[in-house]
N, C-alpha and C positions, 0 to 999 in steps of 0.2 A: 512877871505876872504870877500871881500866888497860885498854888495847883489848884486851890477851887474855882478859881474864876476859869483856870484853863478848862477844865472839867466841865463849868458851865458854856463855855465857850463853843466845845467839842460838842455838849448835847446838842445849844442852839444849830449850830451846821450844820448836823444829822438832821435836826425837824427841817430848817429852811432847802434841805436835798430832798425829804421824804414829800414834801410840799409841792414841788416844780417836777417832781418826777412823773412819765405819764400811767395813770392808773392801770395792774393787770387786767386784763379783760374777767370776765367776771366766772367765766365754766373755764375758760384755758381755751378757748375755741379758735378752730383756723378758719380765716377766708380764705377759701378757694378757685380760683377763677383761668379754667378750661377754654382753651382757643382751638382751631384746627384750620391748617392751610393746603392744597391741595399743590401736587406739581406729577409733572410727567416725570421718568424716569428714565434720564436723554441715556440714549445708547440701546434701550431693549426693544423700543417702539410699542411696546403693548402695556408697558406696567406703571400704575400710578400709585400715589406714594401719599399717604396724609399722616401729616406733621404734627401732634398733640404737644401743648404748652402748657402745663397744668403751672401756673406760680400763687404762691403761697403770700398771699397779702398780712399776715401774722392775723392776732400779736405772738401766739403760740404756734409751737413747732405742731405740724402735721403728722398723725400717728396712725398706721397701719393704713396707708391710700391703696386705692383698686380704682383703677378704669378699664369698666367692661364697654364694648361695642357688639352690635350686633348690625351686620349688614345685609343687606335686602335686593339682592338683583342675580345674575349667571357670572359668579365666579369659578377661574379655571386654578389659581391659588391663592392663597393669604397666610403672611405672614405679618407678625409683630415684633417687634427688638428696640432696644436700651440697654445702653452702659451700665447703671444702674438697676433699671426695675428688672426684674421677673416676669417674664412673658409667654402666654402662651396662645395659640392659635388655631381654629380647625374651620372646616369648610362644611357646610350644612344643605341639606337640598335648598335649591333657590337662593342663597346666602354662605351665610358661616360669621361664627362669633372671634372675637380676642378678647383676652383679661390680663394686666399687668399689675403687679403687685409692688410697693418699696413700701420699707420698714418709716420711713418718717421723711419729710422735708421739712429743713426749718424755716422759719421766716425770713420774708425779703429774699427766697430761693425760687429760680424756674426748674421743673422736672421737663423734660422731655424725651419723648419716644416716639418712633414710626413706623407706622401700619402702610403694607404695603400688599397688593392685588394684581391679580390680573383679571381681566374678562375672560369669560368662560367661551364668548364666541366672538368670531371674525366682526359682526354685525353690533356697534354700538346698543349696551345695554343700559338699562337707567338702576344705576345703584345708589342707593340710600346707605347711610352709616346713623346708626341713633346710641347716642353714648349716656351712658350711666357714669356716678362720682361719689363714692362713700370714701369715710374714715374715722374714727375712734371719737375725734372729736370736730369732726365737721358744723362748718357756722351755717348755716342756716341761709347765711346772705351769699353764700357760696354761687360761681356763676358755671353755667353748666348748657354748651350749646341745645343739649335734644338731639333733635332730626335732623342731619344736613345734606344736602344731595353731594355726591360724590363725582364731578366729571372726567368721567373717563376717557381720554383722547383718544384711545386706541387705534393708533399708528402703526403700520398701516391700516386702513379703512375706518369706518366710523361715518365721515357723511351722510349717504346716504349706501343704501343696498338692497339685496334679495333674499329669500330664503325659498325654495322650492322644495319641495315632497314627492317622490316618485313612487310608483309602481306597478310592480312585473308583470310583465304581459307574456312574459315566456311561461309554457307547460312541460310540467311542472314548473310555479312561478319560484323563483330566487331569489334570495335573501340580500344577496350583493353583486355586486358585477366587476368585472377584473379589467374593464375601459371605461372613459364616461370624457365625450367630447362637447367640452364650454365655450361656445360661439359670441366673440364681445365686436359690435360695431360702434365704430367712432366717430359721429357724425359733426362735432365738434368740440374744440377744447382748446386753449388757449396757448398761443404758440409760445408762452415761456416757460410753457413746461410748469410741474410742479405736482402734477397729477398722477396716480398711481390707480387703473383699474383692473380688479382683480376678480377672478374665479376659485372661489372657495370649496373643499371638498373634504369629506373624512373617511373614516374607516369604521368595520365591525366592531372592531373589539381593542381599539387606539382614541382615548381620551383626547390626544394632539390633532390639532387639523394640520390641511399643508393647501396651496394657494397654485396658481396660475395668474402672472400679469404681465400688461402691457404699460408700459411707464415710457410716454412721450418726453423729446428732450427739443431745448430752442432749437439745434440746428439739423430741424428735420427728421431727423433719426429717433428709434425707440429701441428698450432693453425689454426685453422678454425676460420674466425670471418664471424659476421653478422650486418651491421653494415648500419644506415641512417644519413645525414645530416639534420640541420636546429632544428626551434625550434615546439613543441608544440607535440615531442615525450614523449611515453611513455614506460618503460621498460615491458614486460608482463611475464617475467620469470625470477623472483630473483635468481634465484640456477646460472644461468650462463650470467646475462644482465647485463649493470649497463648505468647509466646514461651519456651523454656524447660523442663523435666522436673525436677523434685524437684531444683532446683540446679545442672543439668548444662544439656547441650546436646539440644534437643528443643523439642515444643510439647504442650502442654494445653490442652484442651477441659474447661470445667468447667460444670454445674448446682447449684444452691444452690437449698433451702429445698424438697425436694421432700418429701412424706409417706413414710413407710417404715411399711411396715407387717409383723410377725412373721405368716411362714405365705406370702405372698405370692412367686409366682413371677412376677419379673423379667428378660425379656429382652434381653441388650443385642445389639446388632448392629454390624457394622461392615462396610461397603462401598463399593466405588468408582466412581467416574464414567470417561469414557471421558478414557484419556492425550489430554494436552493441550500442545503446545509441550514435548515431553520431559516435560513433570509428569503424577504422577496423582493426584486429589483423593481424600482417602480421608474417608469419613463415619461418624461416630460417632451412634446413636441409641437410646432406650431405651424402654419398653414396660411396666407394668404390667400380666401377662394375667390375672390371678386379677380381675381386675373386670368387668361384666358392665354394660352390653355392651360390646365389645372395644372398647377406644380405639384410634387411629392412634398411630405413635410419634411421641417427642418427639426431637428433633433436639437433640443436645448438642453438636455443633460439627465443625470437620473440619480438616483439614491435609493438606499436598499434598508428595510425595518425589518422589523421581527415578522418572519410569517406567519405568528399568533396573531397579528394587528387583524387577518382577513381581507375582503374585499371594503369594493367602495360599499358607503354605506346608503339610502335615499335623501339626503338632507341636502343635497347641493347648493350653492348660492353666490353672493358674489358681493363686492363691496367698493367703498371707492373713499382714496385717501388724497388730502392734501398736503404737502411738504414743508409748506411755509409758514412758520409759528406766529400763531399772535393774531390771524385772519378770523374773524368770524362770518357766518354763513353769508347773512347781507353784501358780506366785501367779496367773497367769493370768484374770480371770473368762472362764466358760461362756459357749462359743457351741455353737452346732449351724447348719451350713450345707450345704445342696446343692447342686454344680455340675453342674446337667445338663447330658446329652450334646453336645457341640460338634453344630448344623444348620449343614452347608453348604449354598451357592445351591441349590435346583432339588431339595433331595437329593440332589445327584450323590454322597454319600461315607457312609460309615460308620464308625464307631469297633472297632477291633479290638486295644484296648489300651489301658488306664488305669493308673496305676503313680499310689502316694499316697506321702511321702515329706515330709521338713523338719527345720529344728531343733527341734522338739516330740516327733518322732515315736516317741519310746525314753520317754517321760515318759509317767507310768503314768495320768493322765487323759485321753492322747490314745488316738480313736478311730474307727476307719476303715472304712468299707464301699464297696466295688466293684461298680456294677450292668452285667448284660450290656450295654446300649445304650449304655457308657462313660461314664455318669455318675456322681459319686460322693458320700459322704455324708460331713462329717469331724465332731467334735466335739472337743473341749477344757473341759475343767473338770469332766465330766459322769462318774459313774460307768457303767459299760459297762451294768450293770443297769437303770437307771432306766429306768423307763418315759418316753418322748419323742413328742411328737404326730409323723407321718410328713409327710412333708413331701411340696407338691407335687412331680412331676416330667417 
């Protein structure tokens, strides 16, 4: 072939390439499109974890990306991280924001990164997350969820619960009390077990709560635990402590193999010993009263915090968790349980406010009663009708 025909040859090819090729976008613009998936974070029981999927539908590479969130409910932490992006994180009254940064994703690429929380309290809170999406050359058609609710399982408890408000009736009245005995009757629940009810409690000047519960098993028997969040815990009874809280950072006191009996009002107690070298020893104990005649309690274990932490603090309450994933409240089995009124040491306090609340609480078999002395009554699975034996209290 002569070289000008090859020559014309080689132009035609070039226009017949530039012709079928698909046009650049017209500004170099990215489409963006932002997902988010929720999961529990098996092993800690408390913390849940949303998944962000930003993928880059082209035709151009994405330049200078930021996803900021800001969340809306009683968180106790938040954090953000990626391989990649740049992240940062902080806790805000009522909330707390994250912002992640990467220099570019190219086309037909997924970024992702994971924001991760805990609830600020024992008692299921309703957290929202509302996400923003800039970058350099953002399209317009970019997809961008907004507002999404955040479901928080917060295991243990979350169902349904309590929150009660005390105060001192001692003279001079007091700031905190150094006992506080949390009365739970179990007037039913379902014999295969799965249930976990708990008495919740804090401190003066300790951000971490710590817990008291009854956790029935199929063959009759229940575990008592005794149990604090956060770090700088110590175990002070090897025979039944060990290091640790549902996965995180803490210690548990645990009983095994105890009888449980439906109708029975059990005491649990928790109190201190005198600060010791900065530490204070705190004791966890529990009490069958409905037997005759009155037992001593049984000691379930103890663990020792800073004796900056203080006394208990008035917020007591109580909560109630279920074990088996994947149940929602309608499928639920029936329980019926009483929290009676938080007893501080001596008597020194009173209850002047109970407040019932949880993830159940809108779900038409949950059902709730408030007594003056601040104790309260919940049930689950039960029609409001049914006649129910009345529970000690």
């Amino acid at each position: 072939m002569p070289r000008s025909a090859r020559k014309l040859a080689v132009i035609g090819l070039s226009c017949l390439l530039w012709t079928v090729a698909p046009p650049a976008h017209a500004d170099g613009t990215a489409i963006l499109r932002l997902s988010t998936a929720q999961r529990e974070v098996h092993g800690t029981g408390v913390d849940t974890a949303v998944d962000l999927s930003l993928r880059n539908d082209g035709p151009a590479t994405a330049a200078d990306v930021q996803v900021t969130g800001t969340l809306t409910g009683e968180l106790a932490s938040l954090t953000a991280a990626s391989d990649r992006w740049t992240c940062t994180a902080e806790l805000a009254p009522q909330g707390g924001k994250f912002s992640c940064q990467i220099k570019e994703i190219p086309a037909d690429v997924t970024g992702n990164l994971t924001v991760r929380l805990r609830p600020g309290s024992p008692r299921l809170p309703r957290i929202t997350l509302e996400l923003a999406l800039t970058a350099a050359n953002l399209d317009p058609a970019s997809v961008v969820p907004g507002r999404v609710p955040v479901p928080v399982r917060g295991t243990p408890g979350g169902l349904a619960g309590t929150q009660s408000s005390l105060v001192s009736t001692a003279t001079p009245q007091v700031a905190g009390w150094r006992s506080m005995t949390l009365p739970i009757t179990l007037t039913a629940f379902p014999a295969g077990g799965g249930y976990r009810f708990a008495r919740h409690f804090g401190f003066l000047a300790r951000d971490d709560w710590a817990y008291l519960a009854l956790q029935p098993y199929p063959d009759g028997t229940m575990h008592v635990l005794f149990s604090i969040f956060g770090p700088g815990v110590e175990p002070a009874a090897p025979e039944t402590c060990r290091t640790g809280t549902d996965g995180v950072d803490g210690a548990t006191c645990e009983l095994t193999g105890l009888p449980v009996e439906r109708g029975h009002r059990y005491e649990l107690t928790v109190a201190r010993d005198e600060p010791d070298g900065g530490k204070t020893t705190w004791r966890g104990t529990f009490r069958d009263a409905s037997v005759e005649p009155a037992r001593d309690p049984i000691a379930i274990g103890a663990w020792k915090i800073d004796a900056a932490s203080g006394d208990l603090n008035n917020t007591p309450g109580s909560f109630i968790g279920y074990y088996v994933d994947g149940v929602l409240c309608a499928d639920l089995p029936p329980i019926d349980v009483t929290f009676g009124a938080p007893q501080a040491e001596s008597a020194t306090a009173r209850t002047i406010a109970s407040d019932v609340g949880g993830a159940c609480e809108r779900d038409d078999r949950f059902w709730a009663e408030t007594f003056p002395d601040g104790g309260a009554r919940l049930k689950l699975g039960h029609d409001p009708a049914e006649p129910v034996p009345v529970p000690a209290r």
